[in-house]
C-alpha positions as CSV (number, residue, x, y, z in Angstrom):
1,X,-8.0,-21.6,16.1
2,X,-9.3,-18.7,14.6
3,X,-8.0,-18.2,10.8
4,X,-5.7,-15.5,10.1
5,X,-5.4,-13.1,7.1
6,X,-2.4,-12.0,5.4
7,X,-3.7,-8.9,4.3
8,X,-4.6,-7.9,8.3
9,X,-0.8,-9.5,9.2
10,X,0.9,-6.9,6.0
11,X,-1.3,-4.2,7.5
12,X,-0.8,-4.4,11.2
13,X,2.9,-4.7,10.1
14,X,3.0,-1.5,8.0
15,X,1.7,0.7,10.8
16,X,4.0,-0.7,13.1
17,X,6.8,0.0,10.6
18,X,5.9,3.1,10.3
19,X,5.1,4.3,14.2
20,X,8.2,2.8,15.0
21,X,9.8,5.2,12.3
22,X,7.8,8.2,12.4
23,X,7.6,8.5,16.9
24,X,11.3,9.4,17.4
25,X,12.0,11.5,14.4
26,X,9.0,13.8,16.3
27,X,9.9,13.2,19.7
28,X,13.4,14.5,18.3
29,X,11.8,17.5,16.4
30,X,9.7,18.4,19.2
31,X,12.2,18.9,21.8
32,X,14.6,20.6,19.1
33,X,12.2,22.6,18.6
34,X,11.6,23.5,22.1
35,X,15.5,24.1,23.0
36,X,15.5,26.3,19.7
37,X,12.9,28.7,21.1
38,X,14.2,28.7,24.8
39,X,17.8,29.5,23.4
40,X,16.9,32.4,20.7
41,X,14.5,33.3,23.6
42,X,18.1,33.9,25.6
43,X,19.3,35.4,22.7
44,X,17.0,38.0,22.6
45,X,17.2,38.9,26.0
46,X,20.6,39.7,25.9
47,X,20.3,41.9,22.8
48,X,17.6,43.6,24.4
49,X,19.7,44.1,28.0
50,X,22.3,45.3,26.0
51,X,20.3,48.0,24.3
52,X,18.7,49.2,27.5
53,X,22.7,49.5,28.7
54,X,22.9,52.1,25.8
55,X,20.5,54.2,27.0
56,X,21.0,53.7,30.9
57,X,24.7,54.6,30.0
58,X,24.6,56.4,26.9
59,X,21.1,58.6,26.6
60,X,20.4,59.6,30.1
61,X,23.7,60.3,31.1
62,X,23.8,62.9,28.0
63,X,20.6,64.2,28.5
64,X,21.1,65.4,32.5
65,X,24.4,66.7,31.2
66,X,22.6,69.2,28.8
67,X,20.2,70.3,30.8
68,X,22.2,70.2,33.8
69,X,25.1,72.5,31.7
70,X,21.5,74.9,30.0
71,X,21.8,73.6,27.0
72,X,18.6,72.1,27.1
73,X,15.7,73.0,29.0
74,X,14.5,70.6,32.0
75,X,10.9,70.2,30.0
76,X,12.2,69.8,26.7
77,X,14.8,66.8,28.3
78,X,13.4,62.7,27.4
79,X,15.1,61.9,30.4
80,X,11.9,60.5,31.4
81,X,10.8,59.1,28.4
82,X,14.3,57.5,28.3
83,X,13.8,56.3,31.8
84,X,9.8,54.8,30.9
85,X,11.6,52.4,28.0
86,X,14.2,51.4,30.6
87,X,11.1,50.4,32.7
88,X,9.5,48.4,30.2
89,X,12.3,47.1,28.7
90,X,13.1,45.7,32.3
91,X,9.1,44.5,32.6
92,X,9.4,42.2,29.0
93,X,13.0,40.6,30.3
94,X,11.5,39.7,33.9
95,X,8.1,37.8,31.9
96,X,11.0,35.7,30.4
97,X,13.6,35.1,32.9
98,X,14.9,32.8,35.0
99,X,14.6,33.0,38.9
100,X,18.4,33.4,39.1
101,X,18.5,36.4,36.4
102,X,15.2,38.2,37.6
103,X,16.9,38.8,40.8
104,X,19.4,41.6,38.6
105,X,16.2,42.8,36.9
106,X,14.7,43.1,40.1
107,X,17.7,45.2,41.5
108,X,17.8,47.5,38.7
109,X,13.7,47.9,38.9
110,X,14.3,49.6,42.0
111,X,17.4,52.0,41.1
112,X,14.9,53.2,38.1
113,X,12.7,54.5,40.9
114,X,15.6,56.5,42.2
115,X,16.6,57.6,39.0
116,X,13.2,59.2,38.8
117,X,13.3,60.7,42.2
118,X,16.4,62.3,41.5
119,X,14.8,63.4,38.2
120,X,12.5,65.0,39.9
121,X,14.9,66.3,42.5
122,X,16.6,68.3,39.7
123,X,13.5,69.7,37.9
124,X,12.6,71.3,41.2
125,X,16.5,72.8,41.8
126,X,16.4,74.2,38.0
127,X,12.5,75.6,38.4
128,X,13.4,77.1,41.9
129,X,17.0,78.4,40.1
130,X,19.5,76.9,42.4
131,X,22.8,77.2,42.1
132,X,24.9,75.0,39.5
133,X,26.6,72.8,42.6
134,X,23.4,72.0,43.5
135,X,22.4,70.7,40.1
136,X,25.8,69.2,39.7
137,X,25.7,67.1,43.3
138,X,21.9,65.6,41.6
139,X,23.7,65.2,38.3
140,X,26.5,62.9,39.7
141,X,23.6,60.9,41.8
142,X,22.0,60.3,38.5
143,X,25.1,59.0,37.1
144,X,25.6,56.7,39.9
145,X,22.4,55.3,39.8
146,X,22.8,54.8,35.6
147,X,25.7,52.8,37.0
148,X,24.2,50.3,39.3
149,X,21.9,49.6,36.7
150,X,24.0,49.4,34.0
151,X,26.0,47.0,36.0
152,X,23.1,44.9,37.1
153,X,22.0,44.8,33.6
154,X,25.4,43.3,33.0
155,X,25.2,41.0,35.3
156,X,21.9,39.9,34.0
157,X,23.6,39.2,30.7
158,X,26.0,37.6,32.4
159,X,23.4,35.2,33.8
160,X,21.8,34.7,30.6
161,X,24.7,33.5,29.0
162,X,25.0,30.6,31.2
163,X,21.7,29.8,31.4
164,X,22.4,29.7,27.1
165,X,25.0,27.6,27.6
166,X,22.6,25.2,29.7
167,X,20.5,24.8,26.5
168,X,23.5,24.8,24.3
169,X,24.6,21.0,26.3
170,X,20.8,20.5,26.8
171,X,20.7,20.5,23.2
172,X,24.1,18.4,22.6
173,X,22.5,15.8,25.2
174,X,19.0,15.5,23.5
175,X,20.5,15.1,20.3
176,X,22.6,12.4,21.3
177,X,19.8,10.1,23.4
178,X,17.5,10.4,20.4
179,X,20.0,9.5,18.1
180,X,20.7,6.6,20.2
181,X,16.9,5.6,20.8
182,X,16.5,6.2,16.5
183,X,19.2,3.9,16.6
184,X,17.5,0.7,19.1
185,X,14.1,1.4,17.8
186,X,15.7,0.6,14.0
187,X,17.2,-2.0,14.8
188,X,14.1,-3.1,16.9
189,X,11.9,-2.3,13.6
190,X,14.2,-4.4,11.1
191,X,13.9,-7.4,13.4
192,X,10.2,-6.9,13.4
193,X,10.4,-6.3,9.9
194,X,12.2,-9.7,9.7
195,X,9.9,-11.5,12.0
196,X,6.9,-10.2,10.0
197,X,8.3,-11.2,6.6
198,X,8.7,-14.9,8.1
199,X,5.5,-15.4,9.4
200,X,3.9,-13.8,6.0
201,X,6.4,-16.3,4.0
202,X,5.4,-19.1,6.2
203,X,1.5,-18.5,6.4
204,X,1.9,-18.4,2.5
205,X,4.4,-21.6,1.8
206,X,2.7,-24.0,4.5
207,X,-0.8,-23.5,2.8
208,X,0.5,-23.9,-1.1
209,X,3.0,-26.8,-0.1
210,X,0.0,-28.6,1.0
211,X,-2.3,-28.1,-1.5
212,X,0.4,-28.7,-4.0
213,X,0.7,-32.3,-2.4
214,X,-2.4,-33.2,-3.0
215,X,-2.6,-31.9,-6.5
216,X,0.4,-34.2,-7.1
217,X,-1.2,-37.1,-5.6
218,X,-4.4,-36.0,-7.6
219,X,-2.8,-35.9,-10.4
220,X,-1.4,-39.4,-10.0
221,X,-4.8,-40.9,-9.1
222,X,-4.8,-40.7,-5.6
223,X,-8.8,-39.3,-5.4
224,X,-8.4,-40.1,-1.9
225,X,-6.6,-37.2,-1.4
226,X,-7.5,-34.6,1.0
227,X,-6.0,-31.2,2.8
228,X,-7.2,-29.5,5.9
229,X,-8.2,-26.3,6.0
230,X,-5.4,-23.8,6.5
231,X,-5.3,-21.1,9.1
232,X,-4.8,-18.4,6.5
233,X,-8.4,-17.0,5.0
234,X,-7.0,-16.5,1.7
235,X,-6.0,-20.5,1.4
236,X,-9.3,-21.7,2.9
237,X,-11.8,-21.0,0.1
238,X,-8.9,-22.9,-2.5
239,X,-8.2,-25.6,0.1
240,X,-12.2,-26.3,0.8
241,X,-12.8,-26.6,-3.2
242,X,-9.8,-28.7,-3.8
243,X,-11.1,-31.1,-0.7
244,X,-14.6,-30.8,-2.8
245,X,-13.2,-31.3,-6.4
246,X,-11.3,-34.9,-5.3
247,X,-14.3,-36.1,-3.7
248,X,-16.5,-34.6,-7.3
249,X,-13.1,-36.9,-8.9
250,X,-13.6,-39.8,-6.4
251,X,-17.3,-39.7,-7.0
252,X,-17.4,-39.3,-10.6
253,X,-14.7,-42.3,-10.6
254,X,-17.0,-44.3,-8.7
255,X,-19.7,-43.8,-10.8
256,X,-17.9,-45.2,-13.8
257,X,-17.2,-48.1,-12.6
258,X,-20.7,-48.8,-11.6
259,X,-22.7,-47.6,-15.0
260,X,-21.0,-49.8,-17.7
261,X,-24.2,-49.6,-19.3
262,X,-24.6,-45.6,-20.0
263,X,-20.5,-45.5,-20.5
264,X,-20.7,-42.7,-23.1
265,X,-22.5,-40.5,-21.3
266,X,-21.1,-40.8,-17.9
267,X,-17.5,-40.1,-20.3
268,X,-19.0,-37.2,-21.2
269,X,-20.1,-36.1,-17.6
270,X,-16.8,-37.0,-16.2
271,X,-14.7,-35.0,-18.6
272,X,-17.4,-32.4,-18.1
273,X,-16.5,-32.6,-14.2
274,X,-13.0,-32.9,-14.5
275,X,-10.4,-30.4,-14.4
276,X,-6.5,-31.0,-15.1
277,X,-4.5,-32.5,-12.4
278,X,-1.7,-30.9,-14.5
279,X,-3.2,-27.2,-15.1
280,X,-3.0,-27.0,-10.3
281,X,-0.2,-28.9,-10.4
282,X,1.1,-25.9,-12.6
283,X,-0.6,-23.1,-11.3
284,X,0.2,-24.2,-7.9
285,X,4.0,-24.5,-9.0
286,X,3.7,-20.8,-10.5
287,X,2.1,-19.7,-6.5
288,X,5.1,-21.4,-4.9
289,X,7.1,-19.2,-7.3
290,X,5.7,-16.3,-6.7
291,X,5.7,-16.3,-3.1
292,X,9.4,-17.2,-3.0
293,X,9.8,-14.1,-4.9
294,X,8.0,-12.3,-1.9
295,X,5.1,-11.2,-5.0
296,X,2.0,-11.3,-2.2
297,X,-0.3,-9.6,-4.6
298,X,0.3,-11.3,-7.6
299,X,-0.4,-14.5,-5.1
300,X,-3.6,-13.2,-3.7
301,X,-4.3,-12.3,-7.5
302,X,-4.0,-16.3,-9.1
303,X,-5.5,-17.4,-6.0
304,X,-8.5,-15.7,-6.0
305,X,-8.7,-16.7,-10.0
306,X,-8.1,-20.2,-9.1
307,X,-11.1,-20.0,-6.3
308,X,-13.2,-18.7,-9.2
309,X,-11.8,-21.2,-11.5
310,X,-12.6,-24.1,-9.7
311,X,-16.1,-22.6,-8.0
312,X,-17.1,-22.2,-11.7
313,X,-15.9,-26.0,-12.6
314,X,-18.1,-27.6,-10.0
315,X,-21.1,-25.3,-9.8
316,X,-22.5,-27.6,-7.4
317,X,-23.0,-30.7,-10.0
318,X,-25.4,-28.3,-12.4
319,X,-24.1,-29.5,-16.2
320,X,-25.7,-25.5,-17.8
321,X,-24.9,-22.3,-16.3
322,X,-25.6,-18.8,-17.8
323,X,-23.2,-17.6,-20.6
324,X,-21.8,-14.9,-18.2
325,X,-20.3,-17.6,-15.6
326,X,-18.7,-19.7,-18.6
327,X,-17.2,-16.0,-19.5
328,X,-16.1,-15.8,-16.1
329,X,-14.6,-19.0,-15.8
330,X,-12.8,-19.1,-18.9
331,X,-11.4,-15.2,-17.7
332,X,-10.1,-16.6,-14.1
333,X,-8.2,-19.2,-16.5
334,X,-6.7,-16.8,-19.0
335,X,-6.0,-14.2,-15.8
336,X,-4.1,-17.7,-14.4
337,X,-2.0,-18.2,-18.1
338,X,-1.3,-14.7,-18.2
339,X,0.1,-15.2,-14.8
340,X,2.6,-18.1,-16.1
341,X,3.8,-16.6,-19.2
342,X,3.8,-13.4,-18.7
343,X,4.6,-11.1,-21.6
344,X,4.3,-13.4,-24.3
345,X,0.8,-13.8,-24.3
346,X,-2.4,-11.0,-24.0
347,X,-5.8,-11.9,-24.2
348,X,-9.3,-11.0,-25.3
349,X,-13.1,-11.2,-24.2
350,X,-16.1,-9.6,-26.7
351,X,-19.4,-10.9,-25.3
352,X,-22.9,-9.7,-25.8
353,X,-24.2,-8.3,-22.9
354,X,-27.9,-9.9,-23.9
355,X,-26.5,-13.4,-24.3
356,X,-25.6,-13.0,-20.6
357,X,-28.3,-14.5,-18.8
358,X,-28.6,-17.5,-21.8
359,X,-27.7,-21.2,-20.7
360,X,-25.0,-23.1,-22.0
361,X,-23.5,-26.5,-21.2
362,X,-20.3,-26.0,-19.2
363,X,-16.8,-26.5,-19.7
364,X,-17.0,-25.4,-23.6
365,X,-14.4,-22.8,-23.8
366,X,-11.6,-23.4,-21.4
367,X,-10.5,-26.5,-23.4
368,X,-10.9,-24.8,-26.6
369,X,-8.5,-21.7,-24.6
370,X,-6.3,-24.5,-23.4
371,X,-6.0,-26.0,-27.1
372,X,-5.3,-22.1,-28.8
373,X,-2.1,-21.4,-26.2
374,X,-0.4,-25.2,-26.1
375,X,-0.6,-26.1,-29.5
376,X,-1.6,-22.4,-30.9
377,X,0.8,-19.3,-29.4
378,X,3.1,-21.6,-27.3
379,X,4.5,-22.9,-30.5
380,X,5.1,-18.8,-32.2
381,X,8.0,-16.5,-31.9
382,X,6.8,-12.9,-30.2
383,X,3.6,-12.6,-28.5
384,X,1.0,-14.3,-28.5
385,X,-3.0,-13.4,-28.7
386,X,-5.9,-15.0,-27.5
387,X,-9.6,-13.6,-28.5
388,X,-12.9,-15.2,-27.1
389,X,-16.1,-14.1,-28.4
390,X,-19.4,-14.9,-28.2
391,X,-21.9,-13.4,-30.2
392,X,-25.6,-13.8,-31.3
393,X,-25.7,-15.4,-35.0
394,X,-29.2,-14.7,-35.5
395,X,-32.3,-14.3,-33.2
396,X,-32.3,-17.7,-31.9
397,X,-28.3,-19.0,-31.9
398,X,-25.3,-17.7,-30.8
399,X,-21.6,-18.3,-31.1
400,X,-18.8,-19.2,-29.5
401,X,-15.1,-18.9,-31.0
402,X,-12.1,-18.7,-29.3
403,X,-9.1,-17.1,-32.2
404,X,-5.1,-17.2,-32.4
405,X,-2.3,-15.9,-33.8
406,X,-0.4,-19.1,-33.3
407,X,1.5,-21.2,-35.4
408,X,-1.6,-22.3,-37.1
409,X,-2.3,-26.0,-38.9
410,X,-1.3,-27.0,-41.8
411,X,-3.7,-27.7,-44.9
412,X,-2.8,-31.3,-44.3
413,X,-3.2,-31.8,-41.1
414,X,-5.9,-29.6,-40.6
415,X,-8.2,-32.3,-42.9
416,X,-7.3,-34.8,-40.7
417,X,-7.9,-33.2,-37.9
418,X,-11.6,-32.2,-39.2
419,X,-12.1,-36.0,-40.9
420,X,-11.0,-37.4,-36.9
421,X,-13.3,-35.3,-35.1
422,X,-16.0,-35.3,-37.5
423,X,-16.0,-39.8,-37.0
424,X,-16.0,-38.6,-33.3
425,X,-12.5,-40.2,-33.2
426,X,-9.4,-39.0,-30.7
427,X,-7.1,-36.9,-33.3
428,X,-4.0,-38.6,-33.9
429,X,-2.5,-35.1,-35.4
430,X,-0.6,-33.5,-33.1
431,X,-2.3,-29.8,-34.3
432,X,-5.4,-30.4,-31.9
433,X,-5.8,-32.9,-28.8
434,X,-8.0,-33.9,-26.1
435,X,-9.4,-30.1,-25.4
436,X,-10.8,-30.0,-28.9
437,X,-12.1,-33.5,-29.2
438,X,-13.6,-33.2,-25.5
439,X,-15.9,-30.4,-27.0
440,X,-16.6,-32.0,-29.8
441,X,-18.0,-34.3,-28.6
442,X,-20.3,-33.1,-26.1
443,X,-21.9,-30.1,-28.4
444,X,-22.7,-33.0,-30.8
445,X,-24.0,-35.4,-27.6
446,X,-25.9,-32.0,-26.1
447,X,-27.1,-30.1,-29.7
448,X,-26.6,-32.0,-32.4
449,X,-24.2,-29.4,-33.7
450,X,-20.7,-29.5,-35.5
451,X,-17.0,-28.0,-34.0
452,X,-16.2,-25.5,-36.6
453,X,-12.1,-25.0,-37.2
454,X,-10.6,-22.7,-39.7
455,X,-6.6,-22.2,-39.3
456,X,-4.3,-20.4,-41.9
457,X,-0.2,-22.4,-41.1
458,X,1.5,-19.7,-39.4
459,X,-1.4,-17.0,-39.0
460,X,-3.3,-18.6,-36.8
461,X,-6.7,-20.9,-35.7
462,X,-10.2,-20.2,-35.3
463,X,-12.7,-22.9,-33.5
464,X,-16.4,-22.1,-33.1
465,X,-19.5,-23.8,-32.7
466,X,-23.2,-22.2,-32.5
467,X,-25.9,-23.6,-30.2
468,X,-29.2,-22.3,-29.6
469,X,-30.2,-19.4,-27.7
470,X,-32.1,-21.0,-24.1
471,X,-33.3,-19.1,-20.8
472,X,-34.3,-22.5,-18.9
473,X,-32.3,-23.7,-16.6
474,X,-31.6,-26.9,-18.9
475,X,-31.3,-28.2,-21.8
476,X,-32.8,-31.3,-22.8
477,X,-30.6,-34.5,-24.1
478,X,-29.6,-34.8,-27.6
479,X,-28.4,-37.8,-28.3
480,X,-25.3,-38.3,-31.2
481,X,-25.1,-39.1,-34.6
């Protein structure tokens, strides 16, 4: 089966979301649209019919009557320019009529035409200076014809108005099928919605349950412990380092049962190897959590870190990497911590870009970071701060320190705690623990060198240590005090 992605499932279901949203609300807008033009289109026509009433009834009417009376000379008359707007008044209605109303426009076309004749019936009566009845007998054949059209002008309006109050249900109708069809495709969209949201939840949960089951069983000493890969691509780079740090565990196990005679170095090479059942038991808890909440980012984001985390830890049995992927590894587990505790703890990375590419024993600071937030901020009121540095100490050393503002150690305790590490013995103070004597005693096992601690009681902690400057690829084999 072919693995699937959660970011391709979120995506495909955003787009569907919003098609599903976006479609009628422009099918809806589009034919509103449409209906809006066709009716102010009708609108239009019928102030437009109504105006060329005016004239047909009003304007020519007066105009024959003045001339026809003397009042106004036959070539000085706009009977025909009165007519020629009549004409084209007629010509813009029929481009945007119906069949049923072009039939008036049609009608009253043709009694223009007559109009004219008897227009020019009368001009040749007045220029040849017939008598008035003969004038008056054209005058009343003018006004019938301004009738007919008038009326079929009305009738045309008449027409219109139905065909408006077509649109007007037209309208009513579209509004209420869309409304209807905004109404199915939402509901159809929230049950996708739904749908989408439990496969998403159950591609996450599925995945984290089962690698949190074998971190439990890891962390209980079961190094038998195994998960198949997941069908979700963001889970299978976590699930195949898990399967490859239990059998790292199972081997590294193995290993120390069979060489009793180097015991204190394969110690130091397991706890090198080793990485807290506890810390994926936790972070995997803190995952669970987070996708419950629905927080798919903030998922994708600590289980990328872990990926890193744990591709850092094993680095494919090498024991130095360069100083940049120790910076990188303890960064993926401060990015987890921040994660987990949120506001009350910030962190800080200063590095020397030319120590990048130096090699250094692995595994040195994330204890040390471990150590500074259980036993260092953890353990303060307000918010805690976490700073890791590494620095050059002269042309041929370099430092490490990893700083708090924690709760500190007091005078005390902090000489035991120096006195126990210093003997290469476990610390029985509860101020420092495993993390620190872990580092302690592999500097001194690699270089020979000292775990430096400074801490002021409720200020804050400082541990360093300062190890030669290398470009190889290893380092040779100190053995300890």
């Amino acid at each position: 089966m072919t693995p699937s992605s959660i970011r391709l499932t979120l995506k495909r279901s955003y787009r569907t979301i919003i098609c599903a949203l976006l479609v009628p609300v422009l099918m809806l807008l589009v034919t509103i649209v449409g209906l809006s033009f066709r009716y102010s289109g009708c609108i239009e026509n019928i102030e437009t019919a109504n105006t060329l009433r005016e004239t047909v009834g009003n304007q020519i009417t007066e105009e024959v009557w003045q001339i026809v009376s003397g009042n106004l000379a036959f070539e000085d008359g706009q009977q025909y320019a009165y007519l020629s707007r009549i004409v084209n008044g007629i010509r813009i209605l029929e481009s945007s009529s119906s069949a049923q109303s072009s039939q008036y426009l049609q009608a009253a076309a043709r009694a223009t035409e007559t109009m004219k004749n008897y227009f020019d019936i009368l001009g040749k009566h007045i220029a040849e200076n017939r008598a008035v009845a003969y004038r008056e007998s054209v005058m009343e054949e003018i006004s019938s014809v301004a009738r007919l059209i008038d009326e079929m002008l009305q009738n045309y309006i008449g027409e219109e108005i139905v065909h408006i109050g077509e649109l007007n249900r037209q309208i009513q109708l579209t509004t209420f099928v869309m409304v209807i069809i905004s109404f199915a495709l939402l509901a159809m969209t929230g049950w996708y919605a739904r749908k989408s949201y439990q496969h998403v939840q159950q591609a996450i949960d599925e995945p984290v349950e089962a690698l949190d089951k074998m971190a439990a069983a890891i962390a209980v000493g079961d190094w038998d412990a195994r998960t198949a890969l997941p069908q979700v691509e963001e889970f299978r780079g976590l699930a195949r380092h898990l399967n490859h740090m239990a059998s790292r565990l199972e081997h590294s196990v193995a290993e120390q049962l069979i060489a009793e005679k180097n015991l204190q170095k394969a110690e130091m090479r397991t706890l090198q190897a080793q990485i807290t059942p506890h810390f994926l038991y936790n972070t995997l808890d803190t995952i669970v959590w987070l996708a419950e909440a629905e927080r798919n980012q903030e998922v994708m984001d600590i289980t990328m870190a872990l990926t890193s985390f744990l591709r850092i830890s094993l680095s494919s049995g090498q024991d130095f990497i360069p100083v940049s992927r120790e910076i990188e590894h303890v960064k993926s587990y401060l990015a987890i911590q921040a994660t987990r505790y949120g506001s009350t703890m910030e962190y800080r990375i200063e590095t020397d870009d030319s120590l990048a590419n130096m090699q250094v024993l692995k595994l040195l600071l994330q204890p040390l970071v471990e150590n500074a937030i259980y036993h260092g901020v953890r353990a303060k009121r307000g918010r805690g701060r976490i700073v890791v540095s590494v620095r050059r100490a002269d042309e041929d050393q370099m430092t490490f320190s990893v700083s708090d503002n924690g709760i500190g150690i007091e005078p005390e305790k902090l000489r035991a705690l120096q006195a126990d590490l210093s003997a290469g013995v476990r610390p029985a103070t509860q101020s420092g623990g495993f993390g620190l004597f872990n580092v302690s005693q592999r500097i001194r096992l690699y270089y020979g060198t000292e775990l430096q601690i400074t801490s002021v009681y409720r200020e804050g902690t400082t541990v360093s240590f300062t190890i030669p400057c290398k470009e190889q690829e290893n380092v040779s084999y100190i053995s300890g005090r």
